[in-house]
N, CA, C and O atoms as CSV, one atom per row, in Angstrom:
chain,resi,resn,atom,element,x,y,z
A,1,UNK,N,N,158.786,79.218,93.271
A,1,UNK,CA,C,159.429,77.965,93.617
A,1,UNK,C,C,159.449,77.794,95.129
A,1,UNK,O,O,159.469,78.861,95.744
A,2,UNK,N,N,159.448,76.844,95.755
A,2,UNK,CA,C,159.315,76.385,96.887
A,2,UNK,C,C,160.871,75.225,97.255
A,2,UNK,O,O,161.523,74.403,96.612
A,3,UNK,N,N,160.888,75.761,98.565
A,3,UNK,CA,C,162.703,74.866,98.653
A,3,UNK,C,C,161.772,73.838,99.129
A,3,UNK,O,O,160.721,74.195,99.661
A,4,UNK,N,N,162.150,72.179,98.942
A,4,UNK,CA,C,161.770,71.174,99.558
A,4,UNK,C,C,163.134,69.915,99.863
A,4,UNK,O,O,164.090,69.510,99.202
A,5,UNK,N,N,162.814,69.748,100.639
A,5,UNK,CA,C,164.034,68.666,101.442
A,5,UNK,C,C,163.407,67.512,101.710
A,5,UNK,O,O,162.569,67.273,102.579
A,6,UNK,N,N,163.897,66.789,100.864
A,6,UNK,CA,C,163.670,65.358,101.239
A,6,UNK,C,C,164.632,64.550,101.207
A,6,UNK,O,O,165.438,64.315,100.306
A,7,UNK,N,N,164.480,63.956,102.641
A,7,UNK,CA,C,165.506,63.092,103.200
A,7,UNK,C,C,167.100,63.465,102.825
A,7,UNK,O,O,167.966,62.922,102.141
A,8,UNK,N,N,167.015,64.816,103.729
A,8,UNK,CA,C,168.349,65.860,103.495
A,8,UNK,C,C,168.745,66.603,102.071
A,8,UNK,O,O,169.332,67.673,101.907
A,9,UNK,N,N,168.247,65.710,101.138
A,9,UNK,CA,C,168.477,66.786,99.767
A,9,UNK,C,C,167.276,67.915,99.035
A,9,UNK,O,O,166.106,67.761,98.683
A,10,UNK,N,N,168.052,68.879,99.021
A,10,UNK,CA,C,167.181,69.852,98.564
A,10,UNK,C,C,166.560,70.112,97.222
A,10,UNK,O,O,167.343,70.300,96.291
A,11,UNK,N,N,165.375,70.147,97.003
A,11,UNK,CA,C,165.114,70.602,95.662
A,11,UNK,C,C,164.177,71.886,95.776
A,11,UNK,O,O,163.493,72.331,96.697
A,12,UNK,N,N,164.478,72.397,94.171
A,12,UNK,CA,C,163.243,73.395,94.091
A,12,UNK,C,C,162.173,73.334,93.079
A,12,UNK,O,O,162.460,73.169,91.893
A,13,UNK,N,N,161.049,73.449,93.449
A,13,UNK,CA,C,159.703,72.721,93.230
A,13,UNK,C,C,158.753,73.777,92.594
A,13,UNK,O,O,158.372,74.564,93.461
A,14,UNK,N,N,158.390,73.973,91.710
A,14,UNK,CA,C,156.676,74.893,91.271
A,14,UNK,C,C,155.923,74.896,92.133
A,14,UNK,O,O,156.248,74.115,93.027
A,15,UNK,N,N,155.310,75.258,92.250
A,15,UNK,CA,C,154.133,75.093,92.946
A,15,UNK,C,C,152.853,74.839,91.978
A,15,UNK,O,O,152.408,75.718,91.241
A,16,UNK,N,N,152.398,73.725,92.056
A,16,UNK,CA,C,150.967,73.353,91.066
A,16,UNK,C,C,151.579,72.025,90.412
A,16,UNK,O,O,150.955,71.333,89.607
A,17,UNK,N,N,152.763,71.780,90.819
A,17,UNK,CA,C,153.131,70.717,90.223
A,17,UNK,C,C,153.184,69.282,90.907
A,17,UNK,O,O,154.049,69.303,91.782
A,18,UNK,N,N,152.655,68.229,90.829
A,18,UNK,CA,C,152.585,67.013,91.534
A,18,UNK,C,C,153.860,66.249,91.475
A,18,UNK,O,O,154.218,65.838,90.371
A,19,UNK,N,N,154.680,65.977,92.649
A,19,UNK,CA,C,155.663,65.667,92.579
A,19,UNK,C,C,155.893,64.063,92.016
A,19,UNK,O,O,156.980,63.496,91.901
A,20,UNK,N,N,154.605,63.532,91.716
A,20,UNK,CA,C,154.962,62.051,91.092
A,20,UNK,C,C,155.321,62.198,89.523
A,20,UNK,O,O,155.698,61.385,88.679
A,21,UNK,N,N,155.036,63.620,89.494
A,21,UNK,CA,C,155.686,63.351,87.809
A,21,UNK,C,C,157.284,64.607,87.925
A,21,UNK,O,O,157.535,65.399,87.017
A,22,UNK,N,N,157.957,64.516,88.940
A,22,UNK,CA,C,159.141,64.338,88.879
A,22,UNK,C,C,160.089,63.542,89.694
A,22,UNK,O,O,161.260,63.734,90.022
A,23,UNK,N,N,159.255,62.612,89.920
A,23,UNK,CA,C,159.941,61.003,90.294
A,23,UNK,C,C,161.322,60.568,90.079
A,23,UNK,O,O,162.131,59.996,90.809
A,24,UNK,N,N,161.365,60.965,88.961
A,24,UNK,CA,C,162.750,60.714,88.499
A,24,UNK,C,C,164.166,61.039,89.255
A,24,UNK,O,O,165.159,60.352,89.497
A,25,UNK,N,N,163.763,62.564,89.548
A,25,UNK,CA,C,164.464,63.580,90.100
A,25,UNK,C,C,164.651,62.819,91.520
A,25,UNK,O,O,165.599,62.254,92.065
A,26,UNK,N,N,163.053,63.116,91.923
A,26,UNK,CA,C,163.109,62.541,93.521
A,26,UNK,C,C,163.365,61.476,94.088
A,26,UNK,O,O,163.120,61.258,95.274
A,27,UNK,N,N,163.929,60.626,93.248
A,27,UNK,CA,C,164.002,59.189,93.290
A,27,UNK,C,C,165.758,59.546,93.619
A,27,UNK,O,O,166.585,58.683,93.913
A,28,UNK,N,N,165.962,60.619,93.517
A,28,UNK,CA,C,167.659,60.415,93.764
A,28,UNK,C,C,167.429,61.107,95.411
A,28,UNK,O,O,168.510,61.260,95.980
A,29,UNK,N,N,166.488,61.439,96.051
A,29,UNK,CA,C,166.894,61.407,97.335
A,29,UNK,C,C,166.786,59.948,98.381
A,29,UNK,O,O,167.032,59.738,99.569
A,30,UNK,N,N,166.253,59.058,97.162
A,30,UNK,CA,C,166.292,57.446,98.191
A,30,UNK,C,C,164.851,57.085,98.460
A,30,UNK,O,O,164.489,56.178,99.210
A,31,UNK,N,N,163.818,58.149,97.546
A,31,UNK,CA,C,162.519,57.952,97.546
A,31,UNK,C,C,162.051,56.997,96.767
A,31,UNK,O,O,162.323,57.095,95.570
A,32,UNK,N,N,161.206,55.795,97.244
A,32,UNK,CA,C,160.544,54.785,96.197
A,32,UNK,C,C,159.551,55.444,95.713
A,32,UNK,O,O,159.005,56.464,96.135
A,33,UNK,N,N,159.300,54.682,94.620
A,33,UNK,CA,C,158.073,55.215,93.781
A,33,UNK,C,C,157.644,54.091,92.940
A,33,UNK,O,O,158.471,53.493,92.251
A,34,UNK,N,N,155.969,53.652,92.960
A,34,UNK,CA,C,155.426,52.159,92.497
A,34,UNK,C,C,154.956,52.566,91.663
A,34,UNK,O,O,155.644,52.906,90.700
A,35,UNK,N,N,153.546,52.719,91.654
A,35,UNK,CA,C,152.543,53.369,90.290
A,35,UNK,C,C,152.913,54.818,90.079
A,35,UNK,O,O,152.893,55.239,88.922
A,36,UNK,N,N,153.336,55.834,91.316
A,36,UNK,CA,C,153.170,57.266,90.708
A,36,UNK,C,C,151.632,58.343,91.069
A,36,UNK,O,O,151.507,59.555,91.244
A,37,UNK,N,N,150.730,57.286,91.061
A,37,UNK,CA,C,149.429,58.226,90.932
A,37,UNK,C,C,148.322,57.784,91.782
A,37,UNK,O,O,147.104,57.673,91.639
A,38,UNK,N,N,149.425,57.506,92.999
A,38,UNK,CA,C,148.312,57.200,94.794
A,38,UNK,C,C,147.851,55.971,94.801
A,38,UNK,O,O,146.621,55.978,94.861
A,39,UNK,N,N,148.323,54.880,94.764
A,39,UNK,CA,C,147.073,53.757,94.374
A,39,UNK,C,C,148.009,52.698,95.295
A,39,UNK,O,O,147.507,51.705,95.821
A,40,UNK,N,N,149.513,53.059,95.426
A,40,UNK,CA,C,150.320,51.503,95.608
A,40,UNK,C,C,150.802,51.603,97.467
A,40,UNK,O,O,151.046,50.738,98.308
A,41,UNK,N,N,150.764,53.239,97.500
A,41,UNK,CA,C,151.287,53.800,98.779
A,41,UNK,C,C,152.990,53.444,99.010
A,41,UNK,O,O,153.505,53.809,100.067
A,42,UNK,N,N,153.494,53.005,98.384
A,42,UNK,CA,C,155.426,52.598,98.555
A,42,UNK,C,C,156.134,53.898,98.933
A,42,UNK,O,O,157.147,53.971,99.628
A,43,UNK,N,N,155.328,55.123,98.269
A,43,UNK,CA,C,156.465,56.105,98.499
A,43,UNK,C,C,155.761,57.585,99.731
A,43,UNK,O,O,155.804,58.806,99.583
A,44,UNK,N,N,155.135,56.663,100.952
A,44,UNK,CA,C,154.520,57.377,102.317
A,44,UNK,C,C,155.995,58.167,102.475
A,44,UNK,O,O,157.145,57.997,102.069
A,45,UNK,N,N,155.051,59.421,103.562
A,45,UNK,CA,C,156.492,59.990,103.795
A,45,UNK,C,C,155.804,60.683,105.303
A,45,UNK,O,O,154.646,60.418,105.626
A,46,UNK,N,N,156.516,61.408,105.973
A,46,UNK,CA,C,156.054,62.450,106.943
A,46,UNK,C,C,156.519,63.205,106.219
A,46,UNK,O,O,157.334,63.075,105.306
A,47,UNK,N,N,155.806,64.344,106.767
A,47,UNK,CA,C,155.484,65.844,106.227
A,47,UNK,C,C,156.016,66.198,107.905
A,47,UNK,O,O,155.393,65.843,108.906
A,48,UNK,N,N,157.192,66.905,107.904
A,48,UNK,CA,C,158.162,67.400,109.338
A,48,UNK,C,C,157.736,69.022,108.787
A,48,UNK,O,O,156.931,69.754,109.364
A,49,UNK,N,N,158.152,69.207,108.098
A,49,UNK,CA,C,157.697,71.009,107.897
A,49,UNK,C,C,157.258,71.003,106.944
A,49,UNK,O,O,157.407,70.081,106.141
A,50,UNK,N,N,156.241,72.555,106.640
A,50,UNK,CA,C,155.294,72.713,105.479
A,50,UNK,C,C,154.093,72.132,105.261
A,50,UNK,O,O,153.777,72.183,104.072
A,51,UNK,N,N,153.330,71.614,105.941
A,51,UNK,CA,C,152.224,70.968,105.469
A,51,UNK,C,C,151.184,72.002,105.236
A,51,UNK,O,O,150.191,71.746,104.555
A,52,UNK,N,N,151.415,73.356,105.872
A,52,UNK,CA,C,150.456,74.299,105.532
A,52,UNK,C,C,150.323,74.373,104.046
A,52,UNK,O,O,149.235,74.517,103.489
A,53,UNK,N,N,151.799,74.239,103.238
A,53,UNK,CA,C,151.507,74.932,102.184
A,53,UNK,C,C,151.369,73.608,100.949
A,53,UNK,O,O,151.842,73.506,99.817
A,54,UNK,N,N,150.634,72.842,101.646
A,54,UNK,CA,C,150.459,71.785,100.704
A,54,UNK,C,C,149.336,71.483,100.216
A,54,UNK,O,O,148.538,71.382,101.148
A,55,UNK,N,N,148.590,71.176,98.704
A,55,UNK,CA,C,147.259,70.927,99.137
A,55,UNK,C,C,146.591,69.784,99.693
A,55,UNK,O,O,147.140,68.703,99.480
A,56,UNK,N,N,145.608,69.784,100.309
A,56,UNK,CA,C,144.567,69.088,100.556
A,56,UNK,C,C,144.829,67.539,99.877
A,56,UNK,O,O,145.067,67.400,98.677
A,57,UNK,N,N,144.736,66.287,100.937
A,57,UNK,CA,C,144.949,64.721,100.029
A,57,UNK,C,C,144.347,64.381,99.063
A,57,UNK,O,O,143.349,64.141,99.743
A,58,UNK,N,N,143.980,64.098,97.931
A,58,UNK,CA,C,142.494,63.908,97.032
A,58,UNK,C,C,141.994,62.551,98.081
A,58,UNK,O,O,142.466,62.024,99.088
A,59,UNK,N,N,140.560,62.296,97.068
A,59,UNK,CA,C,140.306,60.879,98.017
A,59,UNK,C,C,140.874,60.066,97.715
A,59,UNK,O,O,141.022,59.120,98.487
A,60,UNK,N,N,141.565,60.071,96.191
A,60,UNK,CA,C,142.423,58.332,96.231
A,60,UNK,C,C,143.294,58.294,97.341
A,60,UNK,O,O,143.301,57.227,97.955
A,61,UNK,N,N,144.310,59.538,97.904
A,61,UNK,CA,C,145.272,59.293,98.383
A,61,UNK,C,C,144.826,58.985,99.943
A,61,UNK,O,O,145.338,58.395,100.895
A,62,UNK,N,N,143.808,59.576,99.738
A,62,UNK,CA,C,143.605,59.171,101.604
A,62,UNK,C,C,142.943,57.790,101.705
A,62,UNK,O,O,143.076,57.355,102.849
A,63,UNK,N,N,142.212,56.874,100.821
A,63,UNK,CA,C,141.935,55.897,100.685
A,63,UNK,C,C,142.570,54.830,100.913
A,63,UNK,O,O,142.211,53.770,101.428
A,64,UNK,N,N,144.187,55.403,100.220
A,64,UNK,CA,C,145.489,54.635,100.426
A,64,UNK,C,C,146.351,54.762,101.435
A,64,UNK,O,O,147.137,53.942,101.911
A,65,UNK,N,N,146.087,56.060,101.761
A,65,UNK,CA,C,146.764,55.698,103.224
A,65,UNK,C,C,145.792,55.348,104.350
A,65,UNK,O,O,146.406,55.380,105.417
A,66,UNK,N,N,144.339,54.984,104.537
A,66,UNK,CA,C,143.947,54.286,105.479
A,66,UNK,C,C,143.869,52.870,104.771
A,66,UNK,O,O,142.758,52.410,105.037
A,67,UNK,N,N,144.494,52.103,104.084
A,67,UNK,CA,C,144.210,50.969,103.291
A,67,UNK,C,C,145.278,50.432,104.131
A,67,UNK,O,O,145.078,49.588,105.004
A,68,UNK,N,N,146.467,50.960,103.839
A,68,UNK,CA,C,148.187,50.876,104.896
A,68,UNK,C,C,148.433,51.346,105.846
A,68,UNK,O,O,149.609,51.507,106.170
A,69,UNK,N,N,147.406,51.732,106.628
A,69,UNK,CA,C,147.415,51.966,107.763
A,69,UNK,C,C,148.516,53.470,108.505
A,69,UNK,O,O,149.124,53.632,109.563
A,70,UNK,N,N,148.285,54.348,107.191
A,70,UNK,CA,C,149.054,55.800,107.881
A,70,UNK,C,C,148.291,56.641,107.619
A,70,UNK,O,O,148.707,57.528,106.875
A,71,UNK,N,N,146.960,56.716,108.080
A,71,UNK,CA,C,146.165,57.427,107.671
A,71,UNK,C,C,146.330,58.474,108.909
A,71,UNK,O,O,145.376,58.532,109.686
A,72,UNK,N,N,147.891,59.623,109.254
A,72,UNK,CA,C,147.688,60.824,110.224
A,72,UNK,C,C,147.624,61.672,109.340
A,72,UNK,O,O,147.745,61.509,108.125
A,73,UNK,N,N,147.343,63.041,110.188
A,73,UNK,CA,C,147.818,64.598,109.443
A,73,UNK,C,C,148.691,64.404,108.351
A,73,UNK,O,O,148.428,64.229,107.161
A,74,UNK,N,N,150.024,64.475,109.083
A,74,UNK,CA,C,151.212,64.327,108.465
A,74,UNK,C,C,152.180,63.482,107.480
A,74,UNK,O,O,153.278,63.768,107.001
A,75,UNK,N,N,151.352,62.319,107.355
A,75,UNK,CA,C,151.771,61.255,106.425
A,75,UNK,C,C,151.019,61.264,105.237
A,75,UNK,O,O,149.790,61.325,105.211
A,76,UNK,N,N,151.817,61.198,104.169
A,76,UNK,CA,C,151.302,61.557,102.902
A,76,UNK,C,C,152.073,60.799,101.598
A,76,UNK,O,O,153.152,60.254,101.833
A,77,UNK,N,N,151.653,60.771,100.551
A,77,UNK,CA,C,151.925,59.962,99.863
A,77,UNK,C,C,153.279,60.913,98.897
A,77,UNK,O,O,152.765,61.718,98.121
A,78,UNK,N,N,154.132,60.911,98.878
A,78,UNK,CA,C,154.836,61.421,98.046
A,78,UNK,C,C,154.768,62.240,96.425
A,78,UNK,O,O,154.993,63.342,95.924
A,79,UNK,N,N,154.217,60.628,95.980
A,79,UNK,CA,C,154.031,61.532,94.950
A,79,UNK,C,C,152.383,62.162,94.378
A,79,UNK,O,O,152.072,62.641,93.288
A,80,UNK,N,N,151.681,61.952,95.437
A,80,UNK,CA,C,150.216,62.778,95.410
A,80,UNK,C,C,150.685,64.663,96.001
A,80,UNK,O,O,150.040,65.698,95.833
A,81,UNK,N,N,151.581,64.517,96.463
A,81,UNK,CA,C,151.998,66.177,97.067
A,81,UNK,C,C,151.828,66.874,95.501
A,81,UNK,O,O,152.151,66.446,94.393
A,82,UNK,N,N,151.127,68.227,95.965
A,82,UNK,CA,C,151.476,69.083,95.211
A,82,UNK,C,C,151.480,70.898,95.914
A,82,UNK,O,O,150.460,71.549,96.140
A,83,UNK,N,N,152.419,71.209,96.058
A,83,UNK,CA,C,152.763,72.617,96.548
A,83,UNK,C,C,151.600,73.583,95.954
A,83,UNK,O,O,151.117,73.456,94.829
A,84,UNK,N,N,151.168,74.758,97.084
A,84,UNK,CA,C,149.685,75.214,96.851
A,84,UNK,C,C,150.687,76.920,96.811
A,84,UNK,O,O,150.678,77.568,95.764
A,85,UNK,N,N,151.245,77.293,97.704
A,85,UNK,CA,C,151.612,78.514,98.079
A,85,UNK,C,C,153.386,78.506,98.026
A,85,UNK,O,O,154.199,77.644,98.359
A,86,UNK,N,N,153.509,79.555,97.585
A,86,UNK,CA,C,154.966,79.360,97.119
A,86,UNK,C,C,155.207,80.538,98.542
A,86,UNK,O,O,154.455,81.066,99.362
A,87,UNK,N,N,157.082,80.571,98.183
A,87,UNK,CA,C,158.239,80.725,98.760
A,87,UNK,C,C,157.862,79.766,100.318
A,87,UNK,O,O,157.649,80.503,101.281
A,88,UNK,N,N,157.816,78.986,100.466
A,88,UNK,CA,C,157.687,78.184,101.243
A,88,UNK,C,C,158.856,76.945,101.860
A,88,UNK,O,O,159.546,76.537,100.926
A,89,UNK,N,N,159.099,76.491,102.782
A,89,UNK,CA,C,159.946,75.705,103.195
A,89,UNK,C,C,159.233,73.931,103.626
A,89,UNK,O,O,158.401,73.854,104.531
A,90,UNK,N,N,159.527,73.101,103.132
A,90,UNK,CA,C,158.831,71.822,103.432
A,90,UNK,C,C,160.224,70.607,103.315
A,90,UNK,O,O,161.222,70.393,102.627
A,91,UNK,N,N,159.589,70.123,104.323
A,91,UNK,CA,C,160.831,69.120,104.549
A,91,UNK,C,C,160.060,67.818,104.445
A,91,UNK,O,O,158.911,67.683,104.864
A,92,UNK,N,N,160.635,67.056,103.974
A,92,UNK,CA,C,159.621,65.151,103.871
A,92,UNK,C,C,161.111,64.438,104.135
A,92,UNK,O,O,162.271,64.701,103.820
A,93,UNK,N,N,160.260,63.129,105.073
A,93,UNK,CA,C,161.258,62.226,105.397
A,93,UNK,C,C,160.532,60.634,104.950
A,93,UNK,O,O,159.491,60.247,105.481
A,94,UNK,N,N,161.064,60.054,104.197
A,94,UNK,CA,C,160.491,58.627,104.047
A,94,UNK,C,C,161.142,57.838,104.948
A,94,UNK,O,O,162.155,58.107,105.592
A,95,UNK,N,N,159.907,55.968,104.943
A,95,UNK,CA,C,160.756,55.484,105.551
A,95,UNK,C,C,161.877,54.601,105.088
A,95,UNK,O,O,162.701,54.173,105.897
């Protein structure tokens, strides 16, 4: 499990698991969420700590974030994250 903080609340996360299919959950730290599966971009975030242990964007998601114009390192789509390496610390802040 991996501790993750978003937008001050903590959760703990699998690793291999894509966080748009626990939306639900994450939706109680004040996170939007549109389609779920990279396509709408509503729920961008910065990546403040941990991005090492995250994987790689697929191409939808990076498609979508140069479509909306946050195409850095660190900005990422919420629920395209999926944790690669555990005991890890990652913090996300939306806007």
């Amino acid at each position: 499990m991996a501790k993750v903080k978003i937008n001050g609340k903590v959760f703990e996360i699998p690793p291999g698991v894509r966080f748009g299919e626990l939306h639900h959950e994450i939706e109680k730290a004040g996170v939007e969420f549109g389609c779920t599966d990279g396509q709408c971009g509503v729920c961008v975030c910065t990546v403040k700590k941990g991005l090492e242990c995250l994987a790689e964007p697929s191409e939808t998601e990076e498609e979508t974030l140069w479509r909306i114009g946050e195409y850095e390192e660190n900005r990422r789509l919420t629920c395209q994250l999926v944790i690669e390496k555990e005991d890890c610390e990652i913090e996300l802040e939306t806007d």
